[in-house]
C-alpha positions as CSV (number, residue, x, y, z in Angstrom):
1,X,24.8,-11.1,-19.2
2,X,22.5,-11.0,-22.1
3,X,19.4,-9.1,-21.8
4,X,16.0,-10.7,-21.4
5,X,12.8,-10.5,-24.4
6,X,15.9,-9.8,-27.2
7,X,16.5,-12.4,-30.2
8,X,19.5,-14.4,-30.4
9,X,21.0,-13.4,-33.5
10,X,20.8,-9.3,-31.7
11,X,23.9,-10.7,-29.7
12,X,27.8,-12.2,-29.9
13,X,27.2,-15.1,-27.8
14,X,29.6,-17.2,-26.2
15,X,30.1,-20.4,-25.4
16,X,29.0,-21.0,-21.3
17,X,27.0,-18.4,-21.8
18,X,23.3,-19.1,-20.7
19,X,20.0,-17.2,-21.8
20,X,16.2,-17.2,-21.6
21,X,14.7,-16.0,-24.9
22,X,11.2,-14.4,-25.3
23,X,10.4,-12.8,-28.6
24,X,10.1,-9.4,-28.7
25,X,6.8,-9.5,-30.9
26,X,5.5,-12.3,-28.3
27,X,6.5,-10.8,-25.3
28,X,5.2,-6.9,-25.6
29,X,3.5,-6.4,-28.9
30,X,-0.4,-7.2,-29.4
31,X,-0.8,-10.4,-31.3
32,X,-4.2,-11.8,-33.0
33,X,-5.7,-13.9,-30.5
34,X,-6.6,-16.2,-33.3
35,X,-2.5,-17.0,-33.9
36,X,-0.4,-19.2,-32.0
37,X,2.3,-17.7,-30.1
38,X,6.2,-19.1,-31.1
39,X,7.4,-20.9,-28.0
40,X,10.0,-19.4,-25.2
41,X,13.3,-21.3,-25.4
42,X,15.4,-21.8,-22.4
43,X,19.1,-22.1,-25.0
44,X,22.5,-23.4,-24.0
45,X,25.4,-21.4,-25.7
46,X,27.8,-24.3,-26.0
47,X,29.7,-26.0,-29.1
48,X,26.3,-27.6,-29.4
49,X,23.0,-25.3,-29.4
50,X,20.1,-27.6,-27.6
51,X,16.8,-25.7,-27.1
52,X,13.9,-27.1,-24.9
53,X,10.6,-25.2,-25.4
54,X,8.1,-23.9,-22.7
55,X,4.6,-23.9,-22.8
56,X,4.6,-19.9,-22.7
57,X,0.5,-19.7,-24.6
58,X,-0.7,-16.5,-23.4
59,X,-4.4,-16.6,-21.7
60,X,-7.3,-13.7,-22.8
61,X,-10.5,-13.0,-21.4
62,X,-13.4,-15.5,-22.1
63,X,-15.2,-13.0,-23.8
64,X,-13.3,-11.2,-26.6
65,X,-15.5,-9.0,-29.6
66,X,-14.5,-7.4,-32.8
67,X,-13.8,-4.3,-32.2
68,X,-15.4,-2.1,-35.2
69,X,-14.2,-3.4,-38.9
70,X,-11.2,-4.5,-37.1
71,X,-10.9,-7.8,-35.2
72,X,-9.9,-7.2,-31.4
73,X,-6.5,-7.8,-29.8
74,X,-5.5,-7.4,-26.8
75,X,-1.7,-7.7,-26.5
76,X,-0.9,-11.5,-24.5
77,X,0.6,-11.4,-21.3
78,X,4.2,-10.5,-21.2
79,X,6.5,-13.7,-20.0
80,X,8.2,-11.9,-17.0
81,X,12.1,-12.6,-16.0
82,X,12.7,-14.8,-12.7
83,X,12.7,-12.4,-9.6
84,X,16.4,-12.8,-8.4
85,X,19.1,-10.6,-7.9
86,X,21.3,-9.3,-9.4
87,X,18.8,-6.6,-11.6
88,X,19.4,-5.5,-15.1
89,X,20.2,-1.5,-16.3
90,X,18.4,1.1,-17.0
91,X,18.5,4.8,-18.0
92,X,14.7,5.3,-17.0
93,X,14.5,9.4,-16.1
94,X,11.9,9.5,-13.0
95,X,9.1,11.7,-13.3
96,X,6.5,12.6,-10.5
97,X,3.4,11.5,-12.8
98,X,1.2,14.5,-12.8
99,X,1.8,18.0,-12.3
100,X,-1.3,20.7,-10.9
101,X,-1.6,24.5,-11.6
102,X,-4.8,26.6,-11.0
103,X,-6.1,25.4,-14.2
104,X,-5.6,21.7,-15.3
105,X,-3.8,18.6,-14.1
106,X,-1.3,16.8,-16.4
107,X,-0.8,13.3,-16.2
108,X,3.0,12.5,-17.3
109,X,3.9,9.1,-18.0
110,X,6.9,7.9,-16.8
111,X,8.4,7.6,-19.9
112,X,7.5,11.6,-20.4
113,X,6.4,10.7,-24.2
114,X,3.1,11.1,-23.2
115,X,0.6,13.8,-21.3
116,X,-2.8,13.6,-20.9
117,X,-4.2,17.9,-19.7
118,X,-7.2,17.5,-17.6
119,X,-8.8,20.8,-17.5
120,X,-10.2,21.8,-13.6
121,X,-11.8,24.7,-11.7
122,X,-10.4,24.3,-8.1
123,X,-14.1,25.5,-6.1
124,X,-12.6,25.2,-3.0
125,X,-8.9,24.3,-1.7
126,X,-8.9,20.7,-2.1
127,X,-5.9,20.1,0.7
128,X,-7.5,22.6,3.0
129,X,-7.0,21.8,6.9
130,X,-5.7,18.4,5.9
131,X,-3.2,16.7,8.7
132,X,-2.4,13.5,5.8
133,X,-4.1,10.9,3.7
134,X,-4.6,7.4,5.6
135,X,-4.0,4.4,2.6
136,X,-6.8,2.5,4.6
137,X,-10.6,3.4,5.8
138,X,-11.3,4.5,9.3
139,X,-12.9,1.1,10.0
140,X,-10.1,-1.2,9.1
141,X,-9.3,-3.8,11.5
142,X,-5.4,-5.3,12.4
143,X,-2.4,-4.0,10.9
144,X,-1.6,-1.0,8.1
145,X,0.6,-2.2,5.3
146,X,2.6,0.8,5.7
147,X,3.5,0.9,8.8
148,X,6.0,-1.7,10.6
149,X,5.7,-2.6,14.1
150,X,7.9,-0.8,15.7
151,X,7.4,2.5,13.7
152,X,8.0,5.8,16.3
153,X,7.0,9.5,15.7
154,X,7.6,12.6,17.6
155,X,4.3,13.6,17.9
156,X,0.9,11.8,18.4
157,X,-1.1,13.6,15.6
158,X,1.6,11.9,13.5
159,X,0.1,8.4,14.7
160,X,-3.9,9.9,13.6
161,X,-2.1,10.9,10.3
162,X,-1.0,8.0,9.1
163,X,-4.3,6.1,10.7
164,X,-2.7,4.1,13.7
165,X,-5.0,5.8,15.8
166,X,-7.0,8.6,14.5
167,X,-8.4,10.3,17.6
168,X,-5.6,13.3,18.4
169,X,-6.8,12.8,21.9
170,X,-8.9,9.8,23.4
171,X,-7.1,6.7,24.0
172,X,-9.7,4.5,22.6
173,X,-10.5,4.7,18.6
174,X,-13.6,2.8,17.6
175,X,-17.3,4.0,17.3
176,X,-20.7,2.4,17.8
177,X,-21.6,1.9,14.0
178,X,-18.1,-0.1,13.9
179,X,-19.3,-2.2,16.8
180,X,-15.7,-2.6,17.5
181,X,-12.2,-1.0,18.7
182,X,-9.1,-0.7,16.2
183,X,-6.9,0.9,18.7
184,X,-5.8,2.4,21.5
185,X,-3.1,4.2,23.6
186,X,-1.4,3.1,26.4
187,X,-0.2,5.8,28.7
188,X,-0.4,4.4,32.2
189,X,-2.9,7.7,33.0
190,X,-4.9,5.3,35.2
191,X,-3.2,3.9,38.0
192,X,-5.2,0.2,37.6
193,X,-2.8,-0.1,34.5
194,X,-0.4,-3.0,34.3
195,X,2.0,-3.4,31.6
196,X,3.7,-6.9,31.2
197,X,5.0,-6.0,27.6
198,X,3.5,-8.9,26.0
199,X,0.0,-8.3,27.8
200,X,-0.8,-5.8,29.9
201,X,-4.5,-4.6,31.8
202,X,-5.9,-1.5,30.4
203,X,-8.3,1.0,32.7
204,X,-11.4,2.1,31.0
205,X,-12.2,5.3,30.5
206,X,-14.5,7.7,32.3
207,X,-15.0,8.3,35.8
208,X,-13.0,12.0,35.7
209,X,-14.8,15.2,35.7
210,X,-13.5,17.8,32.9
211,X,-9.2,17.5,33.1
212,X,-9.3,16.4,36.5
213,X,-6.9,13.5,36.5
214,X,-8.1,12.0,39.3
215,X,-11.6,9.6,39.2
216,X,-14.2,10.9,41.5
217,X,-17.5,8.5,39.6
218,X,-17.6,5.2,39.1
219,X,-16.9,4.5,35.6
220,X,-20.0,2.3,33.6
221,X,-19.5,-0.4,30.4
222,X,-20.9,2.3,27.6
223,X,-19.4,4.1,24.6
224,X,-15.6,3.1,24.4
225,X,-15.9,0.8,27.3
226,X,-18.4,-1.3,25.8
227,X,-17.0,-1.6,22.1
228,X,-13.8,-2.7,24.2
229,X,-16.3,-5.3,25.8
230,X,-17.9,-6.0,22.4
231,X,-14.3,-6.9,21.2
232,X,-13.5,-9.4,23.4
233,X,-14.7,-12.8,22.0
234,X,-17.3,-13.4,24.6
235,X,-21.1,-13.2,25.4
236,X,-21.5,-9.5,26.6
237,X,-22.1,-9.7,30.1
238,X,-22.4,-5.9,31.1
239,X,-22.8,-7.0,34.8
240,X,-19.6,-9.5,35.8
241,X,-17.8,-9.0,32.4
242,X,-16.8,-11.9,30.5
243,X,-13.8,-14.2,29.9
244,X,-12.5,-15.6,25.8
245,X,-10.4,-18.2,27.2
246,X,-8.6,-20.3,24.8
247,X,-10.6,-18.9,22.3
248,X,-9.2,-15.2,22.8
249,X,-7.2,-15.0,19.5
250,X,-10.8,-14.8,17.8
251,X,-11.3,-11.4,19.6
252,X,-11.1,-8.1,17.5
253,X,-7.3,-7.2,16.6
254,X,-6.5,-3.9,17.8
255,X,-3.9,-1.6,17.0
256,X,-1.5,-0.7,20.5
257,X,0.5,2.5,20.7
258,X,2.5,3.6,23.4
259,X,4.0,6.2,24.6
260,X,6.9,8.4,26.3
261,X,4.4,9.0,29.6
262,X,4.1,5.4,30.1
263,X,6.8,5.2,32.9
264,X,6.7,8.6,34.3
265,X,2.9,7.8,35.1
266,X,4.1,4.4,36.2
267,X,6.3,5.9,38.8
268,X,3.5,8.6,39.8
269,X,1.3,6.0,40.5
270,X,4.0,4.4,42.9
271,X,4.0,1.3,40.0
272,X,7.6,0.0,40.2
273,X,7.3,-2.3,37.3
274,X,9.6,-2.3,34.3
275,X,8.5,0.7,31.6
276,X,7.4,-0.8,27.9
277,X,6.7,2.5,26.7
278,X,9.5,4.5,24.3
279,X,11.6,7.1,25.7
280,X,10.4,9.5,23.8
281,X,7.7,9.8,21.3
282,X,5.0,7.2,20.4
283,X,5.8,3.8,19.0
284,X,3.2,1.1,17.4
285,X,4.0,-1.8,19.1
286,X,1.5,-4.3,16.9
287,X,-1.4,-6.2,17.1
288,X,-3.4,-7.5,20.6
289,X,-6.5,-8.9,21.5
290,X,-8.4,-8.9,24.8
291,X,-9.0,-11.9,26.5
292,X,-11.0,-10.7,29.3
293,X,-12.4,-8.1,31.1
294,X,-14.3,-7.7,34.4
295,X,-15.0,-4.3,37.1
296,X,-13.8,-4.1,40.6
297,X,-12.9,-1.2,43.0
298,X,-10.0,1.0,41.6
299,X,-7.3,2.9,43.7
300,X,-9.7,5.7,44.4
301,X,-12.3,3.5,45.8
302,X,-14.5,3.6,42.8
303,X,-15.5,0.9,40.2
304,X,-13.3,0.5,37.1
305,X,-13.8,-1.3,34.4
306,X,-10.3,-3.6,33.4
307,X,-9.5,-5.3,30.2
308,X,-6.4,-7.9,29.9
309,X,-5.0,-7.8,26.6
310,X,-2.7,-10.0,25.1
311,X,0.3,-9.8,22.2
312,X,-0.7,-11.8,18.9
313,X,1.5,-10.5,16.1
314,X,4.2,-11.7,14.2
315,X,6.6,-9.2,14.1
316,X,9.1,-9.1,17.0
317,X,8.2,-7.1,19.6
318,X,10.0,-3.8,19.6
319,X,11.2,-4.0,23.4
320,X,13.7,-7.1,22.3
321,X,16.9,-7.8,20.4
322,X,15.2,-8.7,16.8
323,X,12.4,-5.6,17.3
324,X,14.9,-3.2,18.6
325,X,17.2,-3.7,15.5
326,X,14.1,-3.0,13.3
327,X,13.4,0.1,14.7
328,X,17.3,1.1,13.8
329,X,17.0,0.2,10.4
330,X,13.9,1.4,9.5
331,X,13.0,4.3,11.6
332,X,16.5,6.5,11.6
333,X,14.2,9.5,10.2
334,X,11.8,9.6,13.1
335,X,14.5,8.6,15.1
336,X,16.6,12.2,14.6
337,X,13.4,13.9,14.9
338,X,13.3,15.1,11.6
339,X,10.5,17.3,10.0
340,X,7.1,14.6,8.2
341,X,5.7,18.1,6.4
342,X,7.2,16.4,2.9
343,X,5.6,13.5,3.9
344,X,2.5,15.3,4.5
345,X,2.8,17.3,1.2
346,X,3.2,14.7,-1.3
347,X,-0.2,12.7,0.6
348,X,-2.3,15.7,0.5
349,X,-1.2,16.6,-3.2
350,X,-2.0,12.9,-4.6
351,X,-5.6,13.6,-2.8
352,X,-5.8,16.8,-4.5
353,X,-5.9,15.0,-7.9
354,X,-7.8,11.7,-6.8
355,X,-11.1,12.7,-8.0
356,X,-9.7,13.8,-11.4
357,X,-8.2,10.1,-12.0
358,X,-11.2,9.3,-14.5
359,X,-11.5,7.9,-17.8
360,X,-10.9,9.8,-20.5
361,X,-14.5,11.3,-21.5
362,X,-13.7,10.0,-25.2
363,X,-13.1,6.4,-24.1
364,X,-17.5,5.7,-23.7
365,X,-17.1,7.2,-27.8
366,X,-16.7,3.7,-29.7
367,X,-14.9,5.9,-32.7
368,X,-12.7,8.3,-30.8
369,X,-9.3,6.3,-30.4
370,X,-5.5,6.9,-30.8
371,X,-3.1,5.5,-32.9
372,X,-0.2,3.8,-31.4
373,X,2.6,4.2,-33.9
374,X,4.9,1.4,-34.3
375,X,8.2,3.3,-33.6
376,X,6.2,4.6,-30.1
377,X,5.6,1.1,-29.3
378,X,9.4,0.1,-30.1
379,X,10.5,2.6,-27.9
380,X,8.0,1.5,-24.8
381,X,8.8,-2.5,-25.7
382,X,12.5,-1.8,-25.5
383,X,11.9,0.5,-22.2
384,X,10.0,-2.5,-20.4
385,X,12.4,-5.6,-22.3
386,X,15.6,-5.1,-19.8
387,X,15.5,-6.5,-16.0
388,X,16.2,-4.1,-13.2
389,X,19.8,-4.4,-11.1
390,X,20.7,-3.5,-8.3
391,X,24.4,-3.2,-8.8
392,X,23.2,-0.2,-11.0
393,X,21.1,1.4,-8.2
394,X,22.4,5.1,-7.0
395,X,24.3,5.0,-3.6
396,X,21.9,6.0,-0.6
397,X,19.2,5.0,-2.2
398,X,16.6,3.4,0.1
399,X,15.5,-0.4,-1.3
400,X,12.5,-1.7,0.5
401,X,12.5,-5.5,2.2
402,X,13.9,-8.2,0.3
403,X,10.5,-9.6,0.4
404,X,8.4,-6.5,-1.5
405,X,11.3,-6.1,-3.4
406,X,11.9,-9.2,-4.9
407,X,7.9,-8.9,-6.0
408,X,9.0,-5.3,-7.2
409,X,11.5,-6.9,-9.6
410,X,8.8,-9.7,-11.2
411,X,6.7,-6.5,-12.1
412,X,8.8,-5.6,-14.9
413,X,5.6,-4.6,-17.1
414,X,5.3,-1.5,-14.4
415,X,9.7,-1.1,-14.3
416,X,9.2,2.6,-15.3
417,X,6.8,3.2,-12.1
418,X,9.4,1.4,-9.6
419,X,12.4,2.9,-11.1
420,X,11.4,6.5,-10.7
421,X,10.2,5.2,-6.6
422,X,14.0,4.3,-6.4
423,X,15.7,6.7,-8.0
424,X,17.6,8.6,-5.7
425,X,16.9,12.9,-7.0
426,X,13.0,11.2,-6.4
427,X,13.6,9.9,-3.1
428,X,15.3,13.2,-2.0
429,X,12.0,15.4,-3.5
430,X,9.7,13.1,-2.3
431,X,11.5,12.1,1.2
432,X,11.6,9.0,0.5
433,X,13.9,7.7,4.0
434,X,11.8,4.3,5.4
435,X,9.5,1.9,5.2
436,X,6.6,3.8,5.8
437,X,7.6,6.5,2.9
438,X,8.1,3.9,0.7
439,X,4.8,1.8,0.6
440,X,2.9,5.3,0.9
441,X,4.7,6.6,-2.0
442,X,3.8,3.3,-3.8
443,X,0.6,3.1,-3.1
444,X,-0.2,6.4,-3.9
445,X,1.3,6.3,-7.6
446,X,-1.6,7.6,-9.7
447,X,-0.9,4.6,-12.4
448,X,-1.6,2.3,-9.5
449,X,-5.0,3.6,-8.9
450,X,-7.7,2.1,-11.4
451,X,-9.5,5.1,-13.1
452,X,-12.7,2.9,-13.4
453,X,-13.1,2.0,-9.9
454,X,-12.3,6.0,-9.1
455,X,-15.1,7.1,-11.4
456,X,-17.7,5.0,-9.9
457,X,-16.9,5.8,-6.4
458,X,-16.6,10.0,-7.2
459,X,-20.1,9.4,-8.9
460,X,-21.2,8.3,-5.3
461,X,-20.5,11.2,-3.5
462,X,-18.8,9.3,-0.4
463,X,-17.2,12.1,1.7
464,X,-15.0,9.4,3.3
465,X,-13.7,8.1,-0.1
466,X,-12.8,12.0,-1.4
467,X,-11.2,12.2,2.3
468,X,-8.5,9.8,0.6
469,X,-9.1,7.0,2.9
470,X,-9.7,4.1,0.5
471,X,-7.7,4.6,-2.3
472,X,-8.7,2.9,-5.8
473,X,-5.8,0.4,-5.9
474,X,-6.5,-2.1,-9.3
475,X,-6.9,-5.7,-8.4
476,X,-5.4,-8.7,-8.8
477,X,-6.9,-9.9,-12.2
478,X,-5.1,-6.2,-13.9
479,X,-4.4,-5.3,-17.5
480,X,-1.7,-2.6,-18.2
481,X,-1.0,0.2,-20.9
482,X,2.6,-0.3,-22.6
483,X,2.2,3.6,-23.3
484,X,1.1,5.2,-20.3
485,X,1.6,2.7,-17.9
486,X,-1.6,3.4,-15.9
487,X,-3.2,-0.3,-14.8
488,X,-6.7,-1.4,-14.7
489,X,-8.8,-4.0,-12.9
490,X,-9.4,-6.7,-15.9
491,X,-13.2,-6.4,-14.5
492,X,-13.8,-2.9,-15.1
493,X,-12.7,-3.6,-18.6
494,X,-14.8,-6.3,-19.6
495,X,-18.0,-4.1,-20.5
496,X,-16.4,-2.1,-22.8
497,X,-14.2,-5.2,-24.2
498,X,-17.7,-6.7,-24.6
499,X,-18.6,-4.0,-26.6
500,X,-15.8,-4.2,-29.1
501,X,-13.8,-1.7,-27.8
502,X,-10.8,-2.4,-26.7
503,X,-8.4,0.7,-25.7
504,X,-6.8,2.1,-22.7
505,X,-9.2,4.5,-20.6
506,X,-6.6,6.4,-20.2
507,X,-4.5,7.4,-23.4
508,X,-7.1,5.7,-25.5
509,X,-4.5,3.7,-27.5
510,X,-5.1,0.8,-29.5
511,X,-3.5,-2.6,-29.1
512,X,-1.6,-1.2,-25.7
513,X,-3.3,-3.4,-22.8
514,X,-1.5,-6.6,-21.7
515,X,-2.1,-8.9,-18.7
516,X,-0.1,-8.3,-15.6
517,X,-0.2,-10.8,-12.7
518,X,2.9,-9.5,-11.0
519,X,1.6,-6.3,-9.5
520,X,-0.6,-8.0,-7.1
521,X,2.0,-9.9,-6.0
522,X,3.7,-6.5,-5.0
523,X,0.7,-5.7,-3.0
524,X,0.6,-9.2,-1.4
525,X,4.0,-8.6,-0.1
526,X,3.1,-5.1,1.4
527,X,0.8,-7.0,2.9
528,X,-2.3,-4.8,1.6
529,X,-5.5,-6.8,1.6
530,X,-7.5,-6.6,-2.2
């Protein structure tokens, strides 16, 4: 199979044999924006050579300056290889991207032919007291891209570390400047719960003095009761509740967990019912929404208040054939109750270096740059030019879902960041076993994270964002850097491109930045919201 963005006359070609061909110089290198671009050729290797060309012009921002003396470029996008299997070679080493010590930070590329040394004083113990780094912020509604329904832990601080549900104790998670609930855990404590798998009626809370377990008040609709009332789609009615009807799939989406007590609390309470809950553990069991909710006398003779939640996710559930074989695939790590410190260590060491992930202070100087020498740029061009395969993949390496994987595949501009998530002595370090390792691993690549964005959000001092808990991922419209392979949001970049200076924020290299479309479709399938 001849390899894609190489010229024709670079290869002995046979007749039958069938090849794309993008330029080299078209497909990587910067080009004047003023030149027209040679067309891509599909070609035919038979007795007779035909060649049909494809409309392959490369698009540029509206607004494109001189930079300096020099006229700007900014290199076109690169024409990416169809996303099917099987996947091209490689002999890409994987690096970690950055490496701390108590004075600096080094960002590696992943080709290791470059290092930027950022220089720090460590005033306090950045990963102090830290459980984990949650991808998403505390407020943030429906599902996590990076974890499946299904997903089961050991422990339930596991479940607030990852940001299922955050509160270690209480059963509800919500607060009254959210106006709404995100999750909850279903443990059958009260004995007015019923669980119907797809739906089931969930007790209030209150009502218990201290860690009595038995209610002894009546329970009123305030604090968690009342954001649970506040998420059903319905007029509040804090006297006779209220009631969504057909309309209850515009109620809030809340996250459901449940756990090992479930049916050992069922059969306390004298509840004969079948159990929903895991045997052991917790496990997310997806996304609900509360259709109505009302008060009456509980067991104990005292007012509860009841809300009737129902399933509306479309993953399998985990309790049937299709969920349970999920959970085997994807969860064997939790499953043989293995150790999540390195989990928990490679989140809290990425957060230790988030707030260094700035611009280079040169890149606001108009005359400090760096040359990009042309055997460099060979080197990066050729590194990026070659699809990945499959068939060349270590054994026991874990491949995500053929969905995200196939968008993996398109993003051949960022190869050198997915090849070192798959290679297998980079799995092992960075235990890298499921789904959920994965995506966090992926999301958490420092040349994923737009150094732009970072620097405004440092500047504003949000304890929530140095708490790791909305991460700085670029956006769809993205440039990347052939050098260092770090990717910024095309908006960020405009000021400066405005200003006739085009380089990368990071390296500071000239004619490096492309356009790259495919790495939000990676996000798309990980079903992370931009």
């Amino acid at each position: 199979m001849v390899n894609h963005g190489r010229l024709i006359e670079d290869y002995n070609l046979k007749t039958g044999d069938t090849i794309r061909v993008i330029p080299l110089k078209q497909q990587l290198a910067p080009t004047n924006i003023e030149q027209t671009s040679s067309p891509v050729v599909q070609i035919n290797i038979s007795n007779d050579i035909k060649t049909e060309p494809i409309d392959s012009t490369p698009e540029f921002p509206t607004v494109v300056p001189r930079p300096l003396s020099q006229k700007a470029t900014l290199s076109p996008r690169i024409k990416q290889p169809a996303a099917d299997f099987p996947f091209g070679p490689t002999k890409m080493k994987a690096t970690s991207g950055f490496s701390r010590s108590v004075e600096r930070i080094d960002l590696i590329s992943p080709s290791g032919r470059y290092k930027r040394r950022i220089p720090v004083q460590w005033s306090t113990n950045p990963i102090a007291g830290k459980t984990g780094l949650n991808i998403v912020p505390a407020e943030h509604q429906g599902p996590l891209p990076h974890v499946p329904v299904g997903y089961c832990v050991d422990m339930r601080m596991t479940m607030s570390s990852i940001g299922v549900h955050r509160p270690p104790i209480a059963g509800i998670s919500g607060s009254q400047s959210m106006g709404y609930v995100v999750s909850i855990v279903m443990s059958g404590e009260y004995p007015e719960d019923e669980d119907q798998g797809d739906e089931f009626v969930y007790t209030g809370s209150g009502g218990r003095s201290g860690s009595d377990l038995i209610q002894t008040f009546d329970q009123d609709l305030t604090r968690s009761n009342l954001l649970l009332a506040k998420s059903c789609n319905v007029r509040l009615n804090t006297i006779t509740g209220g009631d969504s009807g057909d309309a209850w799939k515009d109620s809030a989406p809340i996250r459901v967990v449940r756990g090992y007590n479930l049916s050992k609390n069922a059969q306390k309470s004298g509840r004969l019912e079948r159990s929903y809950g895991p045997s052991q553990g917790y496990r997310y069991d997806g996304i609900y929404k509360i259709t109505r909710y009302w008060s009456e006398i509980g067991y104990t003779g005292h007012k509860v208040w009841r809300f009737h939640l129902k399933r509306d996710d479309p993953s399998p559930a985990p309790w049937t054939v299709e969920g349970g074989a999920f959970i085997r695939r994807h969860c064997k790590r939790i499953l043989r109750q293995e150790p999540n410190e390195e989990r928990i260590q490679q989140l809290l060491g990425f957060r230790s270096i988030l707030k260094f992930l700035v611009p280079d202070p040169g890149y606001k100087k108009l005359h400090l740059t760096n040359s990009y020498r042309p055997s460099m740029r060979k080197m990066d061009q050729e590194d990026a030019s070659e699809p990945i395969r499959r068939t060349n993949i270590s054994s026991g390496t874990y491949i995500p879902t053929h969905a995200i994987w196939k968008a993996v595949i398109g993003d051949q501009m960022n190869k050198r960041i997915w090849m070192r998530l798959i290679d297998l002595n980079y799995q092992k370090e960075y235990n890298i076993k499921d789904h959920l390792t994965f995506i966090e691993n992926a999301l958490t690549q420092p040349e994923f994270q737009c150094m732009i964005c970072n620097e405004q959000k440092c500047r504003q001092a949000d304890p929530v964002y140095r708490d790791g808990l909305n991460i700085p991922l670029v956006k769809a419209e993205s440039l990347h850097c052939t050098r260092c392979d770090y990717n910024f949001c095309e908006k960020c970049l405009k000021p400066m491109i405005e200003r006739k200076h085009v380089v990368c924020p990071n390296c500071l290299s000239q004619k490096s930045l492309c356009f790259n479309r495919r790495l939000s479709a990676v996000f798309a399938a990980m079903n992370i919201p931009l």
